[in-house]
C-alpha positions in Angstrom: 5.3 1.4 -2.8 8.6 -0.1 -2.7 10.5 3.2 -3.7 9.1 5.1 -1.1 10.3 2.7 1.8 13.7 2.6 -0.3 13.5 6.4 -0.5 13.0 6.4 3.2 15.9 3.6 4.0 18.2 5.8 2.3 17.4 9.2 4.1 18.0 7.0 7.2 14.4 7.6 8.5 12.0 5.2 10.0 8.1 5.8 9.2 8.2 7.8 12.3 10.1 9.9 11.4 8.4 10.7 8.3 5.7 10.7 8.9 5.9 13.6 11.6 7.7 15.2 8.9 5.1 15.3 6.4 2.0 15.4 8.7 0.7 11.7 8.7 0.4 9.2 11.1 3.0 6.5 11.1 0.1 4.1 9.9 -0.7 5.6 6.9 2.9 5.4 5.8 2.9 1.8 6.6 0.1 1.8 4.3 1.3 3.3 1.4 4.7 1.3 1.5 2.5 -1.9 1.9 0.3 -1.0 -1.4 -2.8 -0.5 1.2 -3.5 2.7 0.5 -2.2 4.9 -3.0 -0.8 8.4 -1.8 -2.6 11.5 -2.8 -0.6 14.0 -4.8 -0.4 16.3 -2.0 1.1 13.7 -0.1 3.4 12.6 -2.7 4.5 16.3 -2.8 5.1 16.4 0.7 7.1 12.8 1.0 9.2 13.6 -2.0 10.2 17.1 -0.2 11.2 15.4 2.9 13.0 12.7 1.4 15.1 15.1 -1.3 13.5 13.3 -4.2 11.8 14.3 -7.5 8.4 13.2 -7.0 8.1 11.9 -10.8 10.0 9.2 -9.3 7.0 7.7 -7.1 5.6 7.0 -10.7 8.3 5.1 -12.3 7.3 2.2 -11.2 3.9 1.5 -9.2 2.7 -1.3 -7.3 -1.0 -1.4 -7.5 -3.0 -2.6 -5.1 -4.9 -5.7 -6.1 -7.3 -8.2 -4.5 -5.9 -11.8 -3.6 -6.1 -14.5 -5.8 -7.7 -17.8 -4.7 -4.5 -18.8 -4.5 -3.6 -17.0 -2.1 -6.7 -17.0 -0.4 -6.2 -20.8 -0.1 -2.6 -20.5 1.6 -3.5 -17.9 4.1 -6.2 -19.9 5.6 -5.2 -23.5 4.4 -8.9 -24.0 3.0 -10.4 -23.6 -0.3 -12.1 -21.0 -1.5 -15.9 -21.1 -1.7 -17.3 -20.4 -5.2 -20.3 -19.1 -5.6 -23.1 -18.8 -8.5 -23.5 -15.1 -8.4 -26.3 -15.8 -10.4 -28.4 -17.7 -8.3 -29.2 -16.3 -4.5 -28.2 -17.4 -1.7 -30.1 -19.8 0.1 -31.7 -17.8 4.1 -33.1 -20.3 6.3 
C-alpha cells in the first residue's frame, strides 16, 4: 500500500515505530506496504489512528496483490517458465 508508507513518511515514523504503536510486528508493516499482506479492518483502524488519517483514505486507491507474470518470472531467474498441460499428469518415475 503505497499510502500507508507515504502516510507513514509524513508522520516522520519508520515501521518501527508504527508498528509498536499499533501493536504489530515491524514485519507485518513491511508486508502491508509491500502488497504482501492486505490489512484487516481492525488494523486499518488502528494505523489510520496513529498516523492522524481518515481511514477511508487506505481505500482510495488499492494495490492488490497479484501473482507474477511469466514475465516476470522469466527476469527474476533469467530462465523461462516451464508450461505445463494441467491436463495431462505428470510423469513419476
Amino acid at each position: 500500500m503505497d499510502f500507508l508508507r507515504k502516510a507513514r513518511e509524513e508522520a516522520h515514523l519508520t515501521q518501527q515505530q508504527l508498528a509498536e504503536a499499533v501493536g504489530l510486528s515491524r514485519n507485518t508493516i513491511v508486508n502491508f506496504e509491500t502488497g504482501r499482506r492486505i490489512p484487516r479492518m481492525d488494523d486499518i483502524s488502528k494505523i489510520a489512528e496513529a498516523l492522524g488519517v481518515d481511514p477511508v483514505a487506505f481505500f482510495a486507491n488499492p494495490t492488490i496483490p497479484r501473482e507474477a507474470s511469466p514475465g516476470e518470472s522469466k527476469r527474476k531467474t533469467g530462465k523461462e517458465p516451464v508450461k505445463r498441460d494441467r491436463r495431462k499428469p505428470c510423469k513419476t518415475a
